[in-house]
N, C-alpha and C positions, 0 to 999 in steps of 0.2 A: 437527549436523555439527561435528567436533571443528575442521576445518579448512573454511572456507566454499567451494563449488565456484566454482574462479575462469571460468566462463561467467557464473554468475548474475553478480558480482561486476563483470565488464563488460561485461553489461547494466544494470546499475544503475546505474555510472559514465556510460554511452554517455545513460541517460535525463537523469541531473544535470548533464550538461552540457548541456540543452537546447535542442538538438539534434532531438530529437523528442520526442513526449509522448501517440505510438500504439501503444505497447507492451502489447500484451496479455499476463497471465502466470497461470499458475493455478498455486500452491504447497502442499504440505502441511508442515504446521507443527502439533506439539502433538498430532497425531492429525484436524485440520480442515483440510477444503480451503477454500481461499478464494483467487477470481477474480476479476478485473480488471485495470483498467490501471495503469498503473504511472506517477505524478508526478514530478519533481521534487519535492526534500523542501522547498526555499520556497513552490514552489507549496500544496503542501499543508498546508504551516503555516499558511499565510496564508486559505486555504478553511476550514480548522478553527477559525482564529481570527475568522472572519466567522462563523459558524455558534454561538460561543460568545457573541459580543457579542452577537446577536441575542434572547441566551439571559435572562429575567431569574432564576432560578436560577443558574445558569454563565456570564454576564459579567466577573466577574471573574478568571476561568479563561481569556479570551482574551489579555489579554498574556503569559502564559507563549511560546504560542505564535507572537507578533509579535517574538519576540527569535530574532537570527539563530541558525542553527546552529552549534554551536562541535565544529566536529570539521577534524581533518587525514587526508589517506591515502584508499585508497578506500572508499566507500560500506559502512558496516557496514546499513544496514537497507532496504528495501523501504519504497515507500510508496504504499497504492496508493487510487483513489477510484473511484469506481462498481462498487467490489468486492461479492462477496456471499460468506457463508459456504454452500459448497451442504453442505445436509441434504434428505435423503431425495430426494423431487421438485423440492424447491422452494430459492431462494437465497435467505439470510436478510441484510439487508433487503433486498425486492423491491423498492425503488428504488437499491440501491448504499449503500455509506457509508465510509467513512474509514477504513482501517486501517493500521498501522506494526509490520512485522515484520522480526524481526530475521535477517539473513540464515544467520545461522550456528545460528539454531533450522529451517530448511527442510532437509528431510528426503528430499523430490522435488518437483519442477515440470516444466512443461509448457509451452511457448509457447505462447499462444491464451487465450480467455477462453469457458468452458464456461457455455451457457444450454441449457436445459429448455426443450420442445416436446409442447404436449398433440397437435402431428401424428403 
């Protein structure tokens, strides 16, 4: 998107101010859907950077993540957890994981967080 759609823009504002942190969204971006809810971007820094301590390969990749945000103006990225990339039938990872996208690579979205039903 040469110009980011100023809806997504505040809703992702309306999530950063925390506010709420029930926002379901499902985006295409790059040619992949991927769905979930939608964080604050501290929040999810701070989830990712428990998830890298935890890590002994990638531990020392958590403190990138414990340093605040350095940004002004509104929300250039998405950030979203319990997300899944859906392929085919299935959402890849089928428990959710971490992603950060950038608003102005979504291409379309949807309100709602899309799951698969073997009903």
């Amino acid at each position: 998107m040469p110009k980011p759609d100023d809806l997504i823009v505040d809703i992702a504002a309306l999530v950063e101010s925390g506010r709420s942190n029930q926002m379901s969204l499902t985006v295409v971006t790059g040619g992949a859907v991927i769905t979930g809810r939608l964080a604050p971007e501290a929040v999810w820094r701070r989830r990712v950077s428990e998830v890298l301590t935890d890590s002994d390969q990638l531990g020392e990749f958590s403190a990138v993540f414990k340093a605040p945000a350095k940004k002004e103006g509104p929300p250039t990225h998405l950030h979203f957890h319990v997300a899944r990339i859906l392929q085919g039938t299935v959402g890849i990872p089928e428990t959710g994981g971490m992603y950060r996208i950038a608003i102005e690579d979504v291409s379309a979205w949807t309100v709602g967080d899309f799951r698969y039903s073997d009903h």
